[in-house]
C-alpha positions as CSV (number, residue, x, y, z in Angstrom):
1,X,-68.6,-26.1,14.5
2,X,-68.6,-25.4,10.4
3,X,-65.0,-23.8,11.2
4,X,-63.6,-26.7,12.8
5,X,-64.9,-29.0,10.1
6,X,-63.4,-27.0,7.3
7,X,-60.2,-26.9,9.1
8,X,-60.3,-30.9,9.7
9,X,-61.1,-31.3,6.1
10,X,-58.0,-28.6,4.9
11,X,-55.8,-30.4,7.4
12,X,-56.8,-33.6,5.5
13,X,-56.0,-32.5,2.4
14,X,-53.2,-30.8,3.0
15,X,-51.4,-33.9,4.6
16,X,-52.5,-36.3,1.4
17,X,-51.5,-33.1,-1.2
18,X,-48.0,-33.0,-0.7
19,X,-47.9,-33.4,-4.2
20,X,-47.3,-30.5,-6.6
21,X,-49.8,-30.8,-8.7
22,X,-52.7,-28.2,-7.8
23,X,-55.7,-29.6,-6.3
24,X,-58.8,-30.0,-9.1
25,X,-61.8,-28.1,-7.3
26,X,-64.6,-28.4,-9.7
27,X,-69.1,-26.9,-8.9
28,X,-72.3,-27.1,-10.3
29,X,-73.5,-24.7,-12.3
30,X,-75.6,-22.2,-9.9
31,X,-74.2,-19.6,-7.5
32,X,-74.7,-21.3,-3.7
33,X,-71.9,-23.8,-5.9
34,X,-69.3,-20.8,-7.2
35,X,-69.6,-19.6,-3.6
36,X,-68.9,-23.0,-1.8
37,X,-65.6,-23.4,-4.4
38,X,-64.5,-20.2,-4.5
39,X,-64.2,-20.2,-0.3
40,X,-62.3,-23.8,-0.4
41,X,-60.8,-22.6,-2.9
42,X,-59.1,-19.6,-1.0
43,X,-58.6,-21.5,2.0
44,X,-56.5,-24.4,0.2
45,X,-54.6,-21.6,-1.5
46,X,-53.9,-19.6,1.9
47,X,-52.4,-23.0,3.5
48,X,-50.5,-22.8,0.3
49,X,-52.0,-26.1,-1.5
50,X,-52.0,-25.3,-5.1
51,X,-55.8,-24.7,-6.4
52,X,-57.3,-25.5,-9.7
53,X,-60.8,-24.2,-10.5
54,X,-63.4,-25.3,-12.9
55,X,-66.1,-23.4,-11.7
56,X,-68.8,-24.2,-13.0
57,X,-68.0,-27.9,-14.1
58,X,-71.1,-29.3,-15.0
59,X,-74.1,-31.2,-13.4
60,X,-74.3,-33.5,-10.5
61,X,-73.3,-36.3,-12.8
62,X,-70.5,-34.8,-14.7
63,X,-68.7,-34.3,-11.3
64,X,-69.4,-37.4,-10.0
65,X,-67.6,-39.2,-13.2
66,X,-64.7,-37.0,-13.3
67,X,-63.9,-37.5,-9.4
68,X,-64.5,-41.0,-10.9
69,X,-61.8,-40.5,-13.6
70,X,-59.7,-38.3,-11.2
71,X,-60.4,-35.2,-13.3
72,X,-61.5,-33.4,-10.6
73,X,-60.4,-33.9,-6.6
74,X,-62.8,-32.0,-4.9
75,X,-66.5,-30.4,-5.4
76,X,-69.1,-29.3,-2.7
77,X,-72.6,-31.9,-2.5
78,X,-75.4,-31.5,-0.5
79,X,-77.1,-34.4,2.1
80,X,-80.5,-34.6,2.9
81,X,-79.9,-34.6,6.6
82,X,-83.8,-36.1,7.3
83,X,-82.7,-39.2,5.4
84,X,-79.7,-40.1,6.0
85,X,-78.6,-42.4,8.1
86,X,-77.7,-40.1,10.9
87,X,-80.9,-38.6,11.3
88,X,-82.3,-42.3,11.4
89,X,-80.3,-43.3,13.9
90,X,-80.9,-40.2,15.9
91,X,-84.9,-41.0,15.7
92,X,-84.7,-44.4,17.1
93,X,-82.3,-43.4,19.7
94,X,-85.0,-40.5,20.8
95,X,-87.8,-43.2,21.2
């Protein structure tokens, strides 16, 4: 299920990057982050979508204003499955 979801999401991007200016990829700065980049970063590249790294590239903020600014395209962020809306809507459909 995690493969096909990477591969919907690389399909994605590769239709909308048909640009030739390499994709941004930025992370936080902790390892579970250079690990998440690094793979997306590899698979862009081996679909042949140009790749640029900034690994780390700062705090949770500092990536959320540069994909603000269009300084970066792309960086991994986590969700708190329990409350999200999802899991909500899961719990009132169970009861």
């Amino acid at each position: 299920m995690k493969k096909l979801f990477i591969y919907l999401v690389l399909l994605i991007l590769g239709v909308g990057c048909s640009q030739t200016e390499p994709l941004h990829i930025g992370s936080k700065d902790f390892t579970e982050q250079f690990i998440l980049a690094e793979i997306v970063a590899q698979l862009l590249e081996n679909e042949k979508i140009p790749v640029k790294r900034s690994i780390p590239y700062g705090d949770t903020f500092s990536n959320l204003e540069a994909i603000k600014n269009g300084d970066l395209d792309l960086y991994m962020e986590y969700i708190d499955f329990q409350k999200s809306q999802s899991y909500q809507t899961c719990q009132v459909l169970e009861t």
